[in-house]
DOTI-506303 format. One record per residue: x, y, z of N, C-alpha, C in turn. Coordinates in steps of 0.02 Angstrom, whole numbers, plus 50000, padded with zeros to 5 digits. Example, Ala and Ser with C-alpha at 12.3 -4.5 7.8 and 13.67 -1.06 7.14 Angstrom:
// residues 2
(rec (50660, 49716, 50390), (50615, 49775, 50390), (50660, 49835, 50390)),
(rec (50642, 49888, 50354), (50684, 49947, 50357), (50645, 50002, 50394)),
// end
This chain:
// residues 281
(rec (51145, 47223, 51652), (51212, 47239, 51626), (51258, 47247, 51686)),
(rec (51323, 47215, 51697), (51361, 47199, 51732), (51407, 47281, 51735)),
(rec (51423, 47305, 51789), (51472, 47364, 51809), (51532, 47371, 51750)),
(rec (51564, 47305, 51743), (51612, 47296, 51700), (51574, 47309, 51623)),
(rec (51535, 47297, 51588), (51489, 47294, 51518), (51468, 47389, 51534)),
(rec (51473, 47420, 51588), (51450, 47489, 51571), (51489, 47545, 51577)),
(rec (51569, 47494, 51603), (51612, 47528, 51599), (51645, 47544, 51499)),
(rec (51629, 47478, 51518), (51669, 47466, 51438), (51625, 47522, 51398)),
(rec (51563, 47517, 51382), (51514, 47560, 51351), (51523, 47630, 51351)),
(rec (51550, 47654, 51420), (51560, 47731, 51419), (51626, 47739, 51395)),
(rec (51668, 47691, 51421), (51737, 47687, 51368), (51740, 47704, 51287)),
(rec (51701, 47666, 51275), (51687, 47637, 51196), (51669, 47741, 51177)),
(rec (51599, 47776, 51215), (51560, 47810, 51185), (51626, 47866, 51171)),
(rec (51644, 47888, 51248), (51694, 47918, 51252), (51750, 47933, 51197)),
(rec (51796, 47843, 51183), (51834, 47852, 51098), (51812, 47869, 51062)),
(rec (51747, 47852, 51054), (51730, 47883, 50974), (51716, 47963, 50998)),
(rec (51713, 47973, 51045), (51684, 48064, 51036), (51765, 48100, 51021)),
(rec (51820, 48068, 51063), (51847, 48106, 51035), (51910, 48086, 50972)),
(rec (51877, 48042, 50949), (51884, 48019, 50879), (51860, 48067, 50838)),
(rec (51772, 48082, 50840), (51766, 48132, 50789), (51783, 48214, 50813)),
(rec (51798, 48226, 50885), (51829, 48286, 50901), (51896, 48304, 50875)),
(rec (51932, 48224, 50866), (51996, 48254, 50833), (52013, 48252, 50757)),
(rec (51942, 48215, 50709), (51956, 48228, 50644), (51957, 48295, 50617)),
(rec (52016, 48291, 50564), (52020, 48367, 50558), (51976, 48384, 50497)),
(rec (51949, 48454, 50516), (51913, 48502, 50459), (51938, 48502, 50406)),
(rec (51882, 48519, 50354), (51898, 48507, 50262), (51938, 48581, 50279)),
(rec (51997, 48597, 50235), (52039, 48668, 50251), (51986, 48715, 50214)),
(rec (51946, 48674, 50165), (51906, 48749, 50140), (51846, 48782, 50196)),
(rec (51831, 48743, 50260), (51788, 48768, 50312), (51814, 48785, 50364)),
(rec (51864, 48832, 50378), (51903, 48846, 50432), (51856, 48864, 50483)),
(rec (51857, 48833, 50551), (51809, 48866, 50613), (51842, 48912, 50648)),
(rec (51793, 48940, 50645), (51783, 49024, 50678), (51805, 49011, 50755)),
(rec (51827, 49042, 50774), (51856, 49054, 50862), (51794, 49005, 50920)),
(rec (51748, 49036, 50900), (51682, 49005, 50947), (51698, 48932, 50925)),
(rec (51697, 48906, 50873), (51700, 48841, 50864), (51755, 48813, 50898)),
(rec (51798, 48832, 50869), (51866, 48803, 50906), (51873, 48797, 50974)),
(rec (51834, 48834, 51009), (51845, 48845, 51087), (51782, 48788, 51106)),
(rec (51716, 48783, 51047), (51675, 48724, 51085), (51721, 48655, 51094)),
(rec (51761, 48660, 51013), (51787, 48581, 51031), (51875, 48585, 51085)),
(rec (51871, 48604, 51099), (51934, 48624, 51158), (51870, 48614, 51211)),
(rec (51824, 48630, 51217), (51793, 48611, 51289), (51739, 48538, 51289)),
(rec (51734, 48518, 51206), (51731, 48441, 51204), (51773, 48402, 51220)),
(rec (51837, 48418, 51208), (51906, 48361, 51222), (51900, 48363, 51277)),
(rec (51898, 48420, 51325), (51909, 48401, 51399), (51861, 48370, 51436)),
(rec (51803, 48366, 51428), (51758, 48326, 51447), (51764, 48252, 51421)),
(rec (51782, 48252, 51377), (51817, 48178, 51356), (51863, 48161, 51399)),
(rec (51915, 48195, 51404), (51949, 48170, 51438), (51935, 48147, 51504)),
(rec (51883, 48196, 51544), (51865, 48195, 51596), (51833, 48119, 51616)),
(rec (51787, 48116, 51556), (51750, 48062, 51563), (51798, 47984, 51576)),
(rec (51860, 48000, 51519), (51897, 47930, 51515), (51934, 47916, 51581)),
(rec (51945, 47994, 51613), (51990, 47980, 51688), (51916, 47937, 51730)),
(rec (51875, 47978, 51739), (51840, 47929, 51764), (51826, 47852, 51754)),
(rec (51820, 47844, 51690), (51807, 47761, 51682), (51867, 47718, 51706)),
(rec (51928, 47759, 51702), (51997, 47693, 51731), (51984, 47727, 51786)),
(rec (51980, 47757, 51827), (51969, 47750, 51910), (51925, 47721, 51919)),
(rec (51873, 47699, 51889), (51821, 47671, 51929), (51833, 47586, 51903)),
(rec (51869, 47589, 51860), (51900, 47515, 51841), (51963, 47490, 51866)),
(rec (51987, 47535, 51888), (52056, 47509, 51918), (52072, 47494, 52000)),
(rec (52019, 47546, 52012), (52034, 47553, 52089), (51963, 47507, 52133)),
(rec (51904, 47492, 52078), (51847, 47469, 52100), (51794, 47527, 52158)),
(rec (51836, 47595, 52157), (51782, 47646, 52220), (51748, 47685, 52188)),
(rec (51716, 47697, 52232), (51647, 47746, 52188), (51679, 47828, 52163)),
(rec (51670, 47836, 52105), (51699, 47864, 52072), (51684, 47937, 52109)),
(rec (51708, 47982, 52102), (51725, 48077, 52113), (51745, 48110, 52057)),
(rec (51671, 48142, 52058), (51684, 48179, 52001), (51671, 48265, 52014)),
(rec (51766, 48273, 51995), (51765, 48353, 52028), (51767, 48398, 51980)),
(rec (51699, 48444, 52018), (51688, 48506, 51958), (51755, 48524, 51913)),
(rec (51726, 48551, 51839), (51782, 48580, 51810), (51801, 48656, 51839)),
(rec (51887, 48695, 51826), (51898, 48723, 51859), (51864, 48793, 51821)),
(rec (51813, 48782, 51785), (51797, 48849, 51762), (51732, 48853, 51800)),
(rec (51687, 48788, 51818), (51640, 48784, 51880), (51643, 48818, 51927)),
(rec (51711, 48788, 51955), (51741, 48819, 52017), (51735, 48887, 52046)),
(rec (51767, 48922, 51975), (51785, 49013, 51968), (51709, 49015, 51986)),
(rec (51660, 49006, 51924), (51577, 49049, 51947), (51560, 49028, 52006)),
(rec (51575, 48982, 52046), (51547, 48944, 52130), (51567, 49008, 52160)),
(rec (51631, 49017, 52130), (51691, 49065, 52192), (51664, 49121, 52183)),
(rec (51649, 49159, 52102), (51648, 49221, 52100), (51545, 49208, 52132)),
(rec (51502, 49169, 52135), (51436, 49192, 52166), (51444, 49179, 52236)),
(rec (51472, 49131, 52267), (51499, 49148, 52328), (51515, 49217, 52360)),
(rec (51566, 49261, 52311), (51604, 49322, 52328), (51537, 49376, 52333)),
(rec (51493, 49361, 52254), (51453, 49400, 52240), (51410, 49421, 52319)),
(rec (51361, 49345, 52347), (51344, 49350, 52402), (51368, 49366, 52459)),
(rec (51421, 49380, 52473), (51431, 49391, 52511), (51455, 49483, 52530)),
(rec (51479, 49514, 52453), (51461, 49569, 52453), (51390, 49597, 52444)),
(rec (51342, 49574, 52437), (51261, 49571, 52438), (51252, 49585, 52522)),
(rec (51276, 49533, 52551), (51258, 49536, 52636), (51309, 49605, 52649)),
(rec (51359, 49616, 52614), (51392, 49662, 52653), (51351, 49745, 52659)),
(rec (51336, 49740, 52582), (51298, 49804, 52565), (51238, 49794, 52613)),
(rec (51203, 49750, 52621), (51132, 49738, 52646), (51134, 49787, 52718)),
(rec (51211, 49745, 52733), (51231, 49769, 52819), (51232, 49853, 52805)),
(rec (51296, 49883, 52773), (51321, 49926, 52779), (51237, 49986, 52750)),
(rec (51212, 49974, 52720), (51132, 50000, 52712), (51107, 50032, 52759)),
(rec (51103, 49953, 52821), (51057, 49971, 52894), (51100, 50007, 52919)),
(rec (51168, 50002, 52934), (51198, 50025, 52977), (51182, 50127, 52953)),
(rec (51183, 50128, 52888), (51181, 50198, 52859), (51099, 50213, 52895)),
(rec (51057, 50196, 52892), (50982, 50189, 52889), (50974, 50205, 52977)),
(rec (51028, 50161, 53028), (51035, 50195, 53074), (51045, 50251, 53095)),
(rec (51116, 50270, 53073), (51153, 50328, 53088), (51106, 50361, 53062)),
(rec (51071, 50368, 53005), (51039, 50428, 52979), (50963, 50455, 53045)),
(rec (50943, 50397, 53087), (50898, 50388, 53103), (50926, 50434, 53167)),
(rec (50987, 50402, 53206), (50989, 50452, 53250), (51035, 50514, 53255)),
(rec (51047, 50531, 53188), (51056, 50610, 53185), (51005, 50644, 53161)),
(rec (50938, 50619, 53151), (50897, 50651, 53140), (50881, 50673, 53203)),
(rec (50877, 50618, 53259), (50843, 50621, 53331), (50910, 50675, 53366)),
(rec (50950, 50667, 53347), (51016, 50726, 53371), (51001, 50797, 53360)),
(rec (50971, 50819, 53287), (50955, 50874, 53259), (50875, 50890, 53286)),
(rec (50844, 50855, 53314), (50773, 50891, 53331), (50792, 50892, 53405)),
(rec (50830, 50856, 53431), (50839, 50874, 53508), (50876, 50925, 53526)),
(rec (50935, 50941, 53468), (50955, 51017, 53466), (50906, 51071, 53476)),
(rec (50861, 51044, 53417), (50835, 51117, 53389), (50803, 51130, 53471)),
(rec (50755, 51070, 53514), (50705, 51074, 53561), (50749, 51093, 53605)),
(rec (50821, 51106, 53633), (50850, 51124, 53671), (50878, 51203, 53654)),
(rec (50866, 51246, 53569), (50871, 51280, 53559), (50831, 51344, 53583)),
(rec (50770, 51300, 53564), (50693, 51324, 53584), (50688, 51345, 53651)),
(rec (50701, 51303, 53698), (50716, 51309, 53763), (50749, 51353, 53792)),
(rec (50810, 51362, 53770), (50845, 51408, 53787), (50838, 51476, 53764)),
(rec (50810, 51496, 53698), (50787, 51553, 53695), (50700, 51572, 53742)),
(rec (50678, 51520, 53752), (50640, 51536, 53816), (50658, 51578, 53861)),
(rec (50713, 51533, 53895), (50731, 51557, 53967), (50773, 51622, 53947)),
(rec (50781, 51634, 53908), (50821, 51696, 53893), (50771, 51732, 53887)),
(rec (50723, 51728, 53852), (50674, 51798, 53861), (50636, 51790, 53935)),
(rec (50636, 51757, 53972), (50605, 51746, 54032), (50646, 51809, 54087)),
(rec (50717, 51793, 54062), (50761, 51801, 54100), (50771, 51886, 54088)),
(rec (50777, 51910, 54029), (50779, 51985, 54003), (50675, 52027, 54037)),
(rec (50638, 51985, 54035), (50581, 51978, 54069), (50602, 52002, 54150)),
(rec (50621, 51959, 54172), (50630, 51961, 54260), (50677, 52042, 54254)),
(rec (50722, 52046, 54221), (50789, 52091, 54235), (50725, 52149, 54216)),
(rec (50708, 52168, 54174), (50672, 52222, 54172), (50619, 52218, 54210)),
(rec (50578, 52186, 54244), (50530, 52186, 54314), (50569, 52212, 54352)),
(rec (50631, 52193, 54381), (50689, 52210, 54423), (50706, 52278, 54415)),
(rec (50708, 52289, 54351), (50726, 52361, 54358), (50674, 52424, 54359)),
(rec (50617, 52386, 54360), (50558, 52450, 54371), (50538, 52450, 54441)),
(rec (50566, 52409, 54480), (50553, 52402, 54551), (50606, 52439, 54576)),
(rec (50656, 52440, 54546), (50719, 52480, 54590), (50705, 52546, 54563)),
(rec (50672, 52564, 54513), (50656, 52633, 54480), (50601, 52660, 54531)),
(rec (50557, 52626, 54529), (50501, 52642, 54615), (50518, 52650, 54641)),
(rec (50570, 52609, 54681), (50584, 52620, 54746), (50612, 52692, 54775)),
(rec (50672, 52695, 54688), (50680, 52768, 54710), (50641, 52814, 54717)),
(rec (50619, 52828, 54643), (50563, 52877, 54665), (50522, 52886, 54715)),
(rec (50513, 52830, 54768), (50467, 52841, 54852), (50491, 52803, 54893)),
(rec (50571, 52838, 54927), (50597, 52799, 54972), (50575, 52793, 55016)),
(rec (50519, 52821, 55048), (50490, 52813, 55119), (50438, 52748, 55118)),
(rec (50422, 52740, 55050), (50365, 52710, 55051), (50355, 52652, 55099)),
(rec (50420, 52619, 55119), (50446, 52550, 55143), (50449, 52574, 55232)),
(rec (50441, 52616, 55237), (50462, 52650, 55322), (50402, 52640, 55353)),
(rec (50425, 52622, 55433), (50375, 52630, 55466), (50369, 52664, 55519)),
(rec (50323, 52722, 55539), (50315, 52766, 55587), (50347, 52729, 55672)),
(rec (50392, 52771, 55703), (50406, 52750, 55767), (50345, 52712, 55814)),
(rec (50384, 52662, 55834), (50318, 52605, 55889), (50327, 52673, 55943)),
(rec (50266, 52664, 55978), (50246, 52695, 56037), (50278, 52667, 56086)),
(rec (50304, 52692, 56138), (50340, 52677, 56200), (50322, 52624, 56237)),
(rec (50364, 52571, 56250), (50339, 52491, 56273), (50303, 52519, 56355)),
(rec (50254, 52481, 56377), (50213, 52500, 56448), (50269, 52469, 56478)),
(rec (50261, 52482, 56532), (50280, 52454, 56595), (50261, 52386, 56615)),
(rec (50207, 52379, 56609), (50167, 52314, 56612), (50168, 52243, 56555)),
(rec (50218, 52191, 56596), (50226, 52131, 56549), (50149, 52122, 56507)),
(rec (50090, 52135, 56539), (50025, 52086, 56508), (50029, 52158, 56439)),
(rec (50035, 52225, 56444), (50011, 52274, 56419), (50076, 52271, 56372)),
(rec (50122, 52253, 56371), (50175, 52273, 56321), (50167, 52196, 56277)),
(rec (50128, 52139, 56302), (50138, 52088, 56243), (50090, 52103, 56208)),
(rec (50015, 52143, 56237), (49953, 52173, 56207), (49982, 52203, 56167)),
(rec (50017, 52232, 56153), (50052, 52324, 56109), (50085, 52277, 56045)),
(rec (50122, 52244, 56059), (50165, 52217, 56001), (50118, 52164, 55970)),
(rec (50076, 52122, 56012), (50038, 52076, 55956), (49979, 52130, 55931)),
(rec (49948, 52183, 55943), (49879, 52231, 55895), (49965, 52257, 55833)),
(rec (50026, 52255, 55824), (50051, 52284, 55779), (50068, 52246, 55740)),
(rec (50069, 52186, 55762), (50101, 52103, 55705), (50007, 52116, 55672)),
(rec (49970, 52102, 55741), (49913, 52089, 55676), (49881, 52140, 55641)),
(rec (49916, 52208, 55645), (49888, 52277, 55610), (49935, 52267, 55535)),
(rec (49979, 52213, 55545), (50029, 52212, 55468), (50073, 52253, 55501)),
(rec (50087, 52293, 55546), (50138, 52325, 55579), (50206, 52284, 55575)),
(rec (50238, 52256, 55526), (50285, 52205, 55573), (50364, 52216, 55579)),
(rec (50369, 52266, 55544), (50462, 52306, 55602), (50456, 52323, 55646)),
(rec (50369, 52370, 55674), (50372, 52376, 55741), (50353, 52339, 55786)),
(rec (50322, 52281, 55761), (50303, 52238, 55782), (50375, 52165, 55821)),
(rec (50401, 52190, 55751), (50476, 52158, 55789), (50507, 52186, 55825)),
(rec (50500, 52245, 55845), (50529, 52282, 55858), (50510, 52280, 55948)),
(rec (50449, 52292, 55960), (50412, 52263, 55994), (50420, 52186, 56059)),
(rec (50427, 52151, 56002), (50429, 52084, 56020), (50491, 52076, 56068)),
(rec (50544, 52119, 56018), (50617, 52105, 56040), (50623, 52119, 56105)),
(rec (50591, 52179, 56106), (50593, 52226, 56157), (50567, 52206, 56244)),
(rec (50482, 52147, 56225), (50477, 52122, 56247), (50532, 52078, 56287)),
(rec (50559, 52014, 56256), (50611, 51979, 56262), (50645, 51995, 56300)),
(rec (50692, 52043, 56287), (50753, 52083, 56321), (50715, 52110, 56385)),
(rec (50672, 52136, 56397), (50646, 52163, 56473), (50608, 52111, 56514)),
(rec (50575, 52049, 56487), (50541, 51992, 56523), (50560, 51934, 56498)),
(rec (50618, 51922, 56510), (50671, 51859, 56455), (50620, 51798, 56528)),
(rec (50617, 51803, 56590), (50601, 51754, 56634), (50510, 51741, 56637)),
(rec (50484, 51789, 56602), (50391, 51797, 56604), (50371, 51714, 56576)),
(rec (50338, 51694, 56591), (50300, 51649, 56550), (50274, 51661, 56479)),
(rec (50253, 51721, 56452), (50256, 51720, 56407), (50296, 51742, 56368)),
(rec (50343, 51749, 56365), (50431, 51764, 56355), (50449, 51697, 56276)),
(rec (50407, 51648, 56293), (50410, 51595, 56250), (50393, 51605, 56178)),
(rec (50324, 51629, 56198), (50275, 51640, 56152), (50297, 51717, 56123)),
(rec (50335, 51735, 56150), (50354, 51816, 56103), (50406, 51794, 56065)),
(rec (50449, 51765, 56083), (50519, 51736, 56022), (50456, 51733, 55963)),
(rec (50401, 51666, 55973), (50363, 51627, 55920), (50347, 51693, 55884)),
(rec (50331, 51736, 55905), (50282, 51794, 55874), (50346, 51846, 55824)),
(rec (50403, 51841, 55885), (50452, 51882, 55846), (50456, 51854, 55805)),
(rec (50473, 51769, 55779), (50499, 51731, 55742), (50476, 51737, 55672)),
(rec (50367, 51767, 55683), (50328, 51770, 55637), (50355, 51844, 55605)),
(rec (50376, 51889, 55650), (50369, 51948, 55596), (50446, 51948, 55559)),
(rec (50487, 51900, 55569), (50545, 51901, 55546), (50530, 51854, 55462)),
(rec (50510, 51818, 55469), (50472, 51738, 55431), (50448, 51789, 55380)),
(rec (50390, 51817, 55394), (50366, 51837, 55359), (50391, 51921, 55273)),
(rec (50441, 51928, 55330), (50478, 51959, 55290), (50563, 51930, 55266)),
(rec (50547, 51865, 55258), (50606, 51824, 55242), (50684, 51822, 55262)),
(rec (50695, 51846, 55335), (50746, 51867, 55378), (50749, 51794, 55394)),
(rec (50777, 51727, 55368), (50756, 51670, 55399), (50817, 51667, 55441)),
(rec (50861, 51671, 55461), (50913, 51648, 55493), (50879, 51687, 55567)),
(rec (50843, 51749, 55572), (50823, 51772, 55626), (50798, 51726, 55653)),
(rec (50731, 51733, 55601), (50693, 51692, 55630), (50680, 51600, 55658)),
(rec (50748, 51588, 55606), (50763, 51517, 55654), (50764, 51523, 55715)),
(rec (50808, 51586, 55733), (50836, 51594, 55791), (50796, 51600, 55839)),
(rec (50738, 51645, 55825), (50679, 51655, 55871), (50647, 51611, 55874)),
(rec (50630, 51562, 55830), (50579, 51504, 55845), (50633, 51443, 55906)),
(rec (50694, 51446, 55891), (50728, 51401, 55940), (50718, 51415, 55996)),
(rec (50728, 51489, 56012), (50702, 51496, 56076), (50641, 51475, 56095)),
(rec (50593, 51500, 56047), (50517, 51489, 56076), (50502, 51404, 56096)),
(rec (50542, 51360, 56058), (50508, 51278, 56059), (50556, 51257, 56106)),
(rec (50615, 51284, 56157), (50660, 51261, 56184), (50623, 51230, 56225)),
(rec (50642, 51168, 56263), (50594, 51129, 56332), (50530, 51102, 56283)),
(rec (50516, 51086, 56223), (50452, 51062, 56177), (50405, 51087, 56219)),
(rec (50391, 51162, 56234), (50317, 51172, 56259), (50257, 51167, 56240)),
(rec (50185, 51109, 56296), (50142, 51101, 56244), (50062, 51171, 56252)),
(rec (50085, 51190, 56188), (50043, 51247, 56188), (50025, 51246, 56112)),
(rec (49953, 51313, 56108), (49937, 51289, 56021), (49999, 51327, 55964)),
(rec (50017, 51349, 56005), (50066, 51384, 55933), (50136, 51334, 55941)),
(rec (50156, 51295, 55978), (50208, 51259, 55976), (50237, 51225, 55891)),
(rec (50167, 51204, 55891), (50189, 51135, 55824), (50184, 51201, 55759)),
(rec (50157, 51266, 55771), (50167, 51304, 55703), (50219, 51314, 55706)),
(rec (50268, 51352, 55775), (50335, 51374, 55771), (50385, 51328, 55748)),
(rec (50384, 51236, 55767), (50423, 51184, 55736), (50430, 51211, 55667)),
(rec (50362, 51182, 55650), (50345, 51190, 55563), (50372, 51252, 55558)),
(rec (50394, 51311, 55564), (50384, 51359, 55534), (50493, 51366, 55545)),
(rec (50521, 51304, 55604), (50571, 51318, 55593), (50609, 51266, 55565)),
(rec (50567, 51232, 55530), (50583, 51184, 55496), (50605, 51222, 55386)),
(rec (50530, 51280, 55418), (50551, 51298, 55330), (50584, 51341, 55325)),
(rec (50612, 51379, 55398), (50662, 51421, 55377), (50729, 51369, 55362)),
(rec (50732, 51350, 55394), (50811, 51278, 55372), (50796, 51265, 55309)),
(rec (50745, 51255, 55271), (50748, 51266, 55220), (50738, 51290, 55172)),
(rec (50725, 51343, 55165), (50744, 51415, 55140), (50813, 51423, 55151)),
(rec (50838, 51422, 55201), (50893, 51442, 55215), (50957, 51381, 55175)),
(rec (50934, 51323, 55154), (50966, 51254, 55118), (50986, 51228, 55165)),
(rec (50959, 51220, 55235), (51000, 51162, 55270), (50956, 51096, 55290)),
(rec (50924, 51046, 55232), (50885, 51017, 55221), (50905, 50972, 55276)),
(rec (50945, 50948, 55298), (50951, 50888, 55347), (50938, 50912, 55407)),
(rec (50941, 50980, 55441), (50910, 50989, 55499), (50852, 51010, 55480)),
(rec (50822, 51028, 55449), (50746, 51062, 55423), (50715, 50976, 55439)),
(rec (50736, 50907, 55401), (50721, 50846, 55398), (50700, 50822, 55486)),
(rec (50766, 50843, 55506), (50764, 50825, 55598), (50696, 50853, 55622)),
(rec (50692, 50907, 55614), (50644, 50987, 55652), (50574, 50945, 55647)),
(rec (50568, 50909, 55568), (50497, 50907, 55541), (50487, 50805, 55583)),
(rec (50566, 50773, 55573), (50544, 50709, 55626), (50522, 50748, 55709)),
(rec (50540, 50793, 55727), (50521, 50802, 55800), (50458, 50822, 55821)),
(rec (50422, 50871, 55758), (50382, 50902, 55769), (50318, 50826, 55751)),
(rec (50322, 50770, 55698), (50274, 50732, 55735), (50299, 50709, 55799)),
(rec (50347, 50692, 55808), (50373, 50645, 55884), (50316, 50689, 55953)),
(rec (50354, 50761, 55940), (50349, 50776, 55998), (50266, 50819, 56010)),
(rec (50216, 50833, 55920), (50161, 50845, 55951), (50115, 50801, 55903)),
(rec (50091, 50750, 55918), (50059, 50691, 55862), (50016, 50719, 55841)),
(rec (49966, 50785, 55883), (49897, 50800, 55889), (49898, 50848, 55850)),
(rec (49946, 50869, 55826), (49959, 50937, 55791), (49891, 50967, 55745)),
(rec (49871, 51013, 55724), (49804, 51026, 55696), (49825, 51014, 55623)),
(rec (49774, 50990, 55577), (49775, 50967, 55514), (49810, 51010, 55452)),
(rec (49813, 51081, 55472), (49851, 51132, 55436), (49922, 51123, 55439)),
(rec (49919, 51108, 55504), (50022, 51101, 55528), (50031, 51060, 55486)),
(rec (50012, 50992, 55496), (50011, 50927, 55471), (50020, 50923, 55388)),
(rec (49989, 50938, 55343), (49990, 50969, 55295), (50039, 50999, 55252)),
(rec (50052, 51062, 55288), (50098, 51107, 55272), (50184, 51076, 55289)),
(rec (50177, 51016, 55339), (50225, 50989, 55371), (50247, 50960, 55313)),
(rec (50204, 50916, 55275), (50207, 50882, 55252), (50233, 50881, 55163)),
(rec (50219, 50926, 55142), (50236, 50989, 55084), (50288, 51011, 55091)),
(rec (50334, 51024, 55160), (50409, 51038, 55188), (50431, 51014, 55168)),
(rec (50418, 50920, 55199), (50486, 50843, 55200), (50474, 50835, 55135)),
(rec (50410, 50872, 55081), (50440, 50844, 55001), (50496, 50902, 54979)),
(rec (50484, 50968, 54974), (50522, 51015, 54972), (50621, 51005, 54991)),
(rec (50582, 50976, 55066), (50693, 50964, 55084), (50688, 50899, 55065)),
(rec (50662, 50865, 55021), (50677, 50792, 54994), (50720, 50722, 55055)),
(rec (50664, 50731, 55112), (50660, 50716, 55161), (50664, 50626, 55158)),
(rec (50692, 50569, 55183), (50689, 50512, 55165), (50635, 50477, 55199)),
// end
């Protein structure tokens, strides 16, 4: 069958449909609304159909056939539909987020709550330790005193004897006391060196660090090599820091390998526990 023979045919089917779409009803069967609206959407498909057959007969191109405009609307309105679908989908996660990290907001509170009432009872802890120590103290102010040092000898060898039996009796105000004393009367002795180091210890030891920087500078002045040298470095390395002055405490602890490599394994050690302490590079 020839293009032209199937045009005619859909032509032909077309008239008669709406031939019997437009014969009119017996008046005694009036149609109901639904009816009337099927054949209102028969005619237009008729029609539809007949536009098609003279375009495709008149013009000879392949025919286009565009949705009707009530197609259209449901394309448009499931289009719309989907795309409020993705919107909700989104706006969901985004909720599903937020919920996720104010949960992680509210337990990091609480763990920073926790925390802090820690350190608060730590802290009401320390203050009352503090205050039963100052309550002692009063009650036995002597307790902290130490009986007058005995009269320095005459003799440099016999007066460094006197002050080191009182550093190592735990004696150590008179022992500094001592030391000083030393110092000031044999500032030129040879062992004049080694008494700063010793003063330096009974100062150190009772956390006077700025003294005792002071005394260990003297003692390491000229890098003397002797065995207490590389303790007095080290030891004026941690008063610098104690005291917070980490970049010369840093210097003290580069000199003290420079200047004694051999140093004994304790120095070394303890040296070494310093440069993490002053966060040494």
């Amino acid at each position: 069958m020839t293009l032209k023979s199937a045009l005619l045919a859909v032509l032909f089917a077309s008239t008669a449909a709406v031939a019997v779409a437009q014969t009119p009803l017996p008046p005694a069967d009036p149609l109901d609304d639904r009816s009337a609206k099927r054949v209102e959407r028969m005619e237009k498909v008729v029609r539809e159909l007949r536009s098609i057959v003279f375009q495709g007969r008149d013009t000879g191109k392949p025919v286009v056939v565009q949705p009707a405009e009530t197609d259209a609307q449901i394309m448009s309105l499931n289009q719309r539909l989907s795309d409020l679908e993705q919107t909700l989908t989104r706006l969901n996660g985004q909720n599903e987020t937020a919920n996720f990290e104010l949960t992680k907001a509210n337990r990091a509170a609480a763990d920073q709550k926790a925390r802090a009432d820690a350190l608060e009872q730590r802290l009401v802890a320390l203050e009352n330790a503090f205050n039963d120590l100052k309550t002692q103290a009063a009650a036995a102010p002597a307790a902290g005193a130490y009986p007058p040092p005995p009269a320095p000898p005459a003799d440099p060898a016999a007066a460094f004897k006197q002050a080191k039996d009182l550093l190592l009796g735990g004696d150590y105000g008179n022992a500094e006391q001592a030391f000083s004393t030393y110092v000031t009367n044999y500032p030129d002795n040879a062992r004049t060196p080694e008494a700063r180091y010793w003063l330096g210890e009974t100062l150190f030891v009772r956390e006077a660090y700025t003294d005792a920087a002071g005394a260990y500078i003297g003692a390491i002045r000229g890098w003397p090599q002797t065995t207490w040298a590389p303790d007095a470095t080290l030891k004026l390395a941690r008063s610098m820091v104690a005291l917070k002055k980490t970049a010369d405490a840093c210097r003290t602890l580069d000199e003290l390998t420079k200047r004694y490599p051999k140093a004994p394994a304790n120095v070394t050690s303890r040296a070494a526990s310093t440069r993490t302490a002053a966060k040494c590079g």
